[in-house]
C-alpha positions in Angstrom: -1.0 7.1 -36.6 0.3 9.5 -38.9 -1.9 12.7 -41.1 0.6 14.6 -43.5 0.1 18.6 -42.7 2.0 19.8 -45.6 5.0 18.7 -47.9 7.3 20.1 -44.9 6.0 18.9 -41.9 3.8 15.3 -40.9 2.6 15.0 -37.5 1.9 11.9 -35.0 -1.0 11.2 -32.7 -2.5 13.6 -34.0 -6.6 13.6 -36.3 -6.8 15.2 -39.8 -9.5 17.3 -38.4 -7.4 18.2 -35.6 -4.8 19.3 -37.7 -6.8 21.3 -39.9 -8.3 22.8 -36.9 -5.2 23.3 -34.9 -2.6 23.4 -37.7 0.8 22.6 -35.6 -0.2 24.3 -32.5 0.9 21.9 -29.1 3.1 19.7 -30.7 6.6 19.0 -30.1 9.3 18.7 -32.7 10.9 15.4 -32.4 12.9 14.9 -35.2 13.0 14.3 -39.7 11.9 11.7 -42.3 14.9 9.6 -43.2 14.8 9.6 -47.1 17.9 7.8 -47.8 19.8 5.0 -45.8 23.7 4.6 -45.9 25.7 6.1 -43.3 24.7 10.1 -44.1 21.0 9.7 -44.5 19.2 12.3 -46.1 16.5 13.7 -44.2 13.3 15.6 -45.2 10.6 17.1 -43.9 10.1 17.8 -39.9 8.2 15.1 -37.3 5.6 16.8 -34.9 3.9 14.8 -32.1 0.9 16.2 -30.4 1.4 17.0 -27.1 -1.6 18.4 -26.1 -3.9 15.3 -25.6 -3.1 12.7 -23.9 -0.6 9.3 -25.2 0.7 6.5 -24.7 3.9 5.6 -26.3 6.9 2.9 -26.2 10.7 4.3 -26.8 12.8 1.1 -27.6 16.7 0.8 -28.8 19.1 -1.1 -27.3 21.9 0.3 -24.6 23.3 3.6 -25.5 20.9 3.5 -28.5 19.3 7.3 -27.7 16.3 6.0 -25.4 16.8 8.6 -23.1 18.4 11.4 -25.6 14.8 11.3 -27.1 12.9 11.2 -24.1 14.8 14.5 -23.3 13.8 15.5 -26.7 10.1 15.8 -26.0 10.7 17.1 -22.4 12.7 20.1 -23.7 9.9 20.3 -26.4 6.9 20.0 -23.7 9.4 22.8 -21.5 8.9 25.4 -24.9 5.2 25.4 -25.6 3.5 28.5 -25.4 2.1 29.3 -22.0 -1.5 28.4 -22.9 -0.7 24.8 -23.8 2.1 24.7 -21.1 -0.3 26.2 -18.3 -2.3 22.6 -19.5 0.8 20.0 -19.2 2.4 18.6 -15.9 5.2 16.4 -17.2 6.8 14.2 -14.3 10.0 12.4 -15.3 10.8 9.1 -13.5 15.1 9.2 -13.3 16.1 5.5 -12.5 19.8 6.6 -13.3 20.6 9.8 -12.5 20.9 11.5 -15.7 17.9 13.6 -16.3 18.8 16.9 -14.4 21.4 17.6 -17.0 18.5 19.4 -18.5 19.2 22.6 -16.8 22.1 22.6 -18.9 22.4 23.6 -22.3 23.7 21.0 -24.7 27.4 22.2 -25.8 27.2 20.0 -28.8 26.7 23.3 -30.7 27.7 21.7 -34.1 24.8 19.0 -34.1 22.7 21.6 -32.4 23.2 24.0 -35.7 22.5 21.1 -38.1 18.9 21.0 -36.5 18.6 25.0 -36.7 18.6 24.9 -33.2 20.4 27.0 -30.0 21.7 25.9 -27.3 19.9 27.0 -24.0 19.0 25.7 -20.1 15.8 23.5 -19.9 13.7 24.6 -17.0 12.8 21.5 -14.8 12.4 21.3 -11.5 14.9 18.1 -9.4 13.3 16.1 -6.2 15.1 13.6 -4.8 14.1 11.4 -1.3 14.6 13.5 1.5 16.6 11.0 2.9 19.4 11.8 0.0 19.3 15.1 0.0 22.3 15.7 1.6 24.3 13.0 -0.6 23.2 15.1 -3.4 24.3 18.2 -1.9 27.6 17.1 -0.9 28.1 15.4 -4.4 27.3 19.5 -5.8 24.6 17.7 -7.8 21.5 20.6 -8.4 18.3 19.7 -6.3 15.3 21.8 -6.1 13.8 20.2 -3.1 12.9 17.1 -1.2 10.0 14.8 -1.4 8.7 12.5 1.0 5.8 9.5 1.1 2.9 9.8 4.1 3.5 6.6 6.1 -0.2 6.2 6.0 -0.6 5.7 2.2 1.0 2.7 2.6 -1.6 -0.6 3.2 0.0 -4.1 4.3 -0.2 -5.5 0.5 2.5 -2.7 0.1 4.1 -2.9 3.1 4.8 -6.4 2.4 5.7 -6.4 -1.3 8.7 -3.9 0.4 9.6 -6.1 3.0 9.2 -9.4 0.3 6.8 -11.4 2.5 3.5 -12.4 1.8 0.2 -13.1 3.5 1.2 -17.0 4.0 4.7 -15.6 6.4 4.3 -14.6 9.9 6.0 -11.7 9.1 3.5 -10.2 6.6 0.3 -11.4 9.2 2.3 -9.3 11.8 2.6 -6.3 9.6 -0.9 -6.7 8.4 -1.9 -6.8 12.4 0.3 -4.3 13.4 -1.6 -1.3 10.5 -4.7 -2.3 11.9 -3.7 -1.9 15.3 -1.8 1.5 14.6 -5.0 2.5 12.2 -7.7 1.6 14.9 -5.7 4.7 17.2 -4.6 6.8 15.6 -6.6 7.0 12.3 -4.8 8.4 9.0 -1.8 10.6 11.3 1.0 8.3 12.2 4.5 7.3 11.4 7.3 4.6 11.4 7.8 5.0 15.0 4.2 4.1 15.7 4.1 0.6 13.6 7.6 -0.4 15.0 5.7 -0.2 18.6 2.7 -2.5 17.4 5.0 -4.7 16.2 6.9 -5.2 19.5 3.9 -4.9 21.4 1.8 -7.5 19.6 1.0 -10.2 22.1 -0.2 -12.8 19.7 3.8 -13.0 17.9 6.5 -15.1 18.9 9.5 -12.4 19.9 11.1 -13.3 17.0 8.5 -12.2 14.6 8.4 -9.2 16.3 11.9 -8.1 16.1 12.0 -8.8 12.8 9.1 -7.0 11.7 9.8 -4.1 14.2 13.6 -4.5 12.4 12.4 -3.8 8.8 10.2 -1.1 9.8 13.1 0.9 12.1 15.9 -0.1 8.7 12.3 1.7 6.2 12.6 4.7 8.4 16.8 5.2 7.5 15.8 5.7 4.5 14.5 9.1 4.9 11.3 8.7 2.5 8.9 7.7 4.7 6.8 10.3 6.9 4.2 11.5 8.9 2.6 14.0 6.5 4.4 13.3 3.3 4.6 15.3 0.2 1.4 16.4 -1.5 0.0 15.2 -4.9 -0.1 18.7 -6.0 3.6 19.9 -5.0 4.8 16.8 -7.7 2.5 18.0 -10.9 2.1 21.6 -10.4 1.0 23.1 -14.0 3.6 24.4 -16.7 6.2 22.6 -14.8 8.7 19.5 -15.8 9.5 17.8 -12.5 12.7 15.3 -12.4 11.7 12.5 -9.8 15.2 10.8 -9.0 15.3 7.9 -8.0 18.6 6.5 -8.9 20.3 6.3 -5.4 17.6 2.9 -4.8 19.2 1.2 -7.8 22.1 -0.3 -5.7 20.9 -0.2 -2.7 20.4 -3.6 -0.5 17.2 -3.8 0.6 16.0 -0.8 -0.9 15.4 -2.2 -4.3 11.3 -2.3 -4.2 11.4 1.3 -3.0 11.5 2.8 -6.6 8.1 0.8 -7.5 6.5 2.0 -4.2 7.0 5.4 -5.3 6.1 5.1 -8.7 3.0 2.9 -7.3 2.0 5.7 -5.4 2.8 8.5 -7.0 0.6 7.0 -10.1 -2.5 5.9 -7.9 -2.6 9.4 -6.8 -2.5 10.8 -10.3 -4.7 8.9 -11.3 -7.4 9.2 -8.4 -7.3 13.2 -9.0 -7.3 13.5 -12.3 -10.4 11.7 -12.4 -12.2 14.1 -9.8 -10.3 16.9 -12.1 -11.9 16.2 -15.4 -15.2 16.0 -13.7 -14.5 19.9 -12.8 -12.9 20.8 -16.1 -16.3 19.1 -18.1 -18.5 21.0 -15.9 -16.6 24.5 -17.1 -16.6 23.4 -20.8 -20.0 23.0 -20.8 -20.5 26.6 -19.1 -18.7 27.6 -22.0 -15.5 28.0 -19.9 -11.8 27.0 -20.5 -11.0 23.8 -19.3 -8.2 24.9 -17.1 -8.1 22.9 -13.4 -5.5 23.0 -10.2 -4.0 19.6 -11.7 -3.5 19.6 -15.4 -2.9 16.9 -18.1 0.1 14.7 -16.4 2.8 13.1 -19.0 4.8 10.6 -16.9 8.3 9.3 -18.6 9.4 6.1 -17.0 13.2 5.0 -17.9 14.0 2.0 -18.0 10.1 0.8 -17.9 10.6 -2.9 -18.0 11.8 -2.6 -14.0 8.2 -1.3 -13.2 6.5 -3.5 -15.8 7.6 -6.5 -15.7 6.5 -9.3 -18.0 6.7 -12.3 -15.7 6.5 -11.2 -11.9 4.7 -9.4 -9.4 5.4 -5.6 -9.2 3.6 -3.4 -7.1 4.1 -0.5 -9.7 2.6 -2.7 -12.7 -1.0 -3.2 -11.9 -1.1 1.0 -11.3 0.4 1.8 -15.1 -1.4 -1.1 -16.4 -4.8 1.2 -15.1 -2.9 4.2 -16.6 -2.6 2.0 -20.0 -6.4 0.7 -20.3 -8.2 3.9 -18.8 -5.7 6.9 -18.3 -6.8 8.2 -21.3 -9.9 9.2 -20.1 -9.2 11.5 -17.0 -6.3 12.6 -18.8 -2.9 11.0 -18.1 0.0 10.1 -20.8 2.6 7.8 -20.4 5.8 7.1 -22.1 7.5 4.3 -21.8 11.6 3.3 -22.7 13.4 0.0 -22.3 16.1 -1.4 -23.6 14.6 -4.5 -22.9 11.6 -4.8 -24.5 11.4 -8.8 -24.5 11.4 -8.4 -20.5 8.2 -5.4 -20.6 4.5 -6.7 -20.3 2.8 -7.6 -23.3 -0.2 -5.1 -22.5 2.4 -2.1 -22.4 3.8 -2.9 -26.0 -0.1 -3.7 -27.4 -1.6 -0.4 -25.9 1.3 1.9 -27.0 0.0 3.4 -30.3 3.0 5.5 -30.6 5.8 3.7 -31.1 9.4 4.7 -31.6 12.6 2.5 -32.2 15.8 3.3 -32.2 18.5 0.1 -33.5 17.6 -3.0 -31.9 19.8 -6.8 -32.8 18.3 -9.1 -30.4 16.0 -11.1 -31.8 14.0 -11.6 -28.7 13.2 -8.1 -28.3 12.4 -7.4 -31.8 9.6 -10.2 -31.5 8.5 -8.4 -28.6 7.8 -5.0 -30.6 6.8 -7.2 -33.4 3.3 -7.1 -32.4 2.7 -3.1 -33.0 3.3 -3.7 -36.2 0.1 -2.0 -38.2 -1.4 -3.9 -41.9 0.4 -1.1 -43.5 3.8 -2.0 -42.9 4.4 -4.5 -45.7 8.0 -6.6 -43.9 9.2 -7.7 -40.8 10.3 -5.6 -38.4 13.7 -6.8 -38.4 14.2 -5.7 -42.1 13.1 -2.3 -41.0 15.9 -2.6 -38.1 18.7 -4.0 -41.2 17.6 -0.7 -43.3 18.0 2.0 -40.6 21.0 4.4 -40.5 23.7 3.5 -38.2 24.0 6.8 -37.3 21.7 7.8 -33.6 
């Protein structure tokens, strides 16, 4: 959705009453009209987006296309508001390749920089990586903030088992299923990896090979230095006025590690999403005292590279059903979530129908323009493919 401001500025996602009310206060600038195509495009008046309520949009392109370069847009963007509107954000960036702490840099591209009347300068944002990597990063002279870890205990067997890829119907997932309820029925919410390996070798019902193999997978989860007995809190990843990088490139590779990524995100959003809804209980009972809405956990934008890995069109993923809740409810308690693929063919259909902010850089496959086919609103006249043939070949 789209309300003109003025002959020099239009912004997105944003009411006409809102902007008369709030003019262009908490939006970020994301970029200009094309008014010409051809290979130096003329460009006019300035793009806003509102940044101040919460969102939902899709960033598509194909590979090397800008996905990412405009994702980094809006965080550098969210990283200047003033401090009343910042003091209200909690942007957390999911890194799937590694790329995202270049932020602290400034861009050296001064020359592009000065056609956009901007200067070059450091973004503030804030690196975690699994403390299991830590040290790789630090040997590697890559800049880390700090470490984060995952309580053992917020883990159930569904989980545990989409990790280890067994299921209910595999002796393997019964004995992991038997071995948390053991482990939970002593020890309550307080235990560790060391503590479900030993139910696992213990159990009496399992054949010994069952048991080694379970105990196996738990003892090769512990090496990877994420899982722990406390764990990092909800409120040390979205602290307010703060953009917080969450890598988690090093699991791309990895054997055997490859379901870790979607256990963190899985997490990470189920516990957003849990406290922002106690949150905007607290922040309604201040507005109505005639109080600022200001809370311990503000407004949380989550920016998923590469989303179609998290939201898969046609598989399981633990991940999926947790953004799909952020999707179809987030709105309410107060979460925003932007989504970029290169692959939009391969995303679900529920993430491309929900996102009413939509932004494409140059796609060819056919497949995945279908896919984004079906945001297209009664006032856009052709295909979307002729919109892709008419865009500037310049990023």
């Amino acid at each position: 959705m789209k309300y003109e401001m003025s002959d020099e500025e239009a912004v997105l996602g944003r009411s006409a009453s809102d902007i008369e009310r709030y003019k262009d206060k908490g939006t970020a600038y994301f970029g200009k009209a094309v008014m010409s195509a051809g290979e130096k495009p003329v460009l006019g008046r300035r793009i806003l987006l509102d940044v101040a309520k919460p969102h939902l949009m899709l960033i598509c392109g194909k590979r090397g296309g800008g996905k990412s370069f405009s994702m980094s847009v809006l965080i550098e963007e969210m990283a200047r508001q003033p401090p009343e509107i910042k003091q209200r954000l909690s942007v957390i960036v999911i890194d799937t390749v590694g790329i995202f702490w270049s932020l602290k840099e400034p861009d050296r591209n001064t020359a592009e920089l000065d056609r956009w009347n901007l200067a070059p300068e450091p973004t503030q944002v804030r690196v975690m990586v699994p403390k299991g990597m830590l040290e790789f990063y630090r040997k590697k002279g890559l800049p880390v903030d700090s470490a984060f870890t995952i309580r053992v205990s917020e883990l159930d067997a569904t989980e545990w088992m989409s990790l280890f890829k067994v299921s209910w119907k595999d002796p393997e997932g019964v004995l992991v299923s038997r071995a948390l309820e053991s482990v939970r029925e002593t020890m309550g919410t307080f235990y560790g990896i060391d503590e479900l390996i030993s139910a696992a070798k213990n159990d009496t019902e399992a054949e010994k090979s069952v048991s080694d193999a379970v105990a196996g997978r738990f003892a090769n989860a512990k090496q990877w230095g994420i899982f722990e007995k406390e764990g990092t809190k909800i409120r040390e990843f979205a602290a307010p006025g703060t953009i917080t990088v969450i890598d988690v490139s090093t699991y791309r590779q990895s054997s055997g590690m490859e379901g870790t990524r979607d256990i963190i995100v899985g997490l990470l959003g189920k516990k957003f999403f849990d406290e922002r809804m106690m949150y905007r209980k607290e922040e309604e009972m201040r507005a109505l005292k005639g109080l600022s809405r200001e809370s311990e956990l503000p407004i949380i934008w989550m920016f998923i590279d590469e989303a179609h890995m998290f939201m898969p069109k046609d598989e399981e993923n633990f991940a999926l059903n947790v953004l799909l809740e952020w999707i179809r409810v987030g709105r309410q308690p107060g979460l925003s979530l932007v989504l970029a693929t290169q692959r939009p063919n391969k995303l679900h259909p529920d993430a491309i129908s929900q996102c009413y902010l939509f932004m494409s850089h140059r796609m060819t496959a056919q497949p995945d323009i279908g896919a984004v086919s079906e945001l297209r609103p009664s006032y856009l006249h052709q295909d979307f493919d002729k919109y892709y043939q008419e865009m500037p070949r310049e990023k």
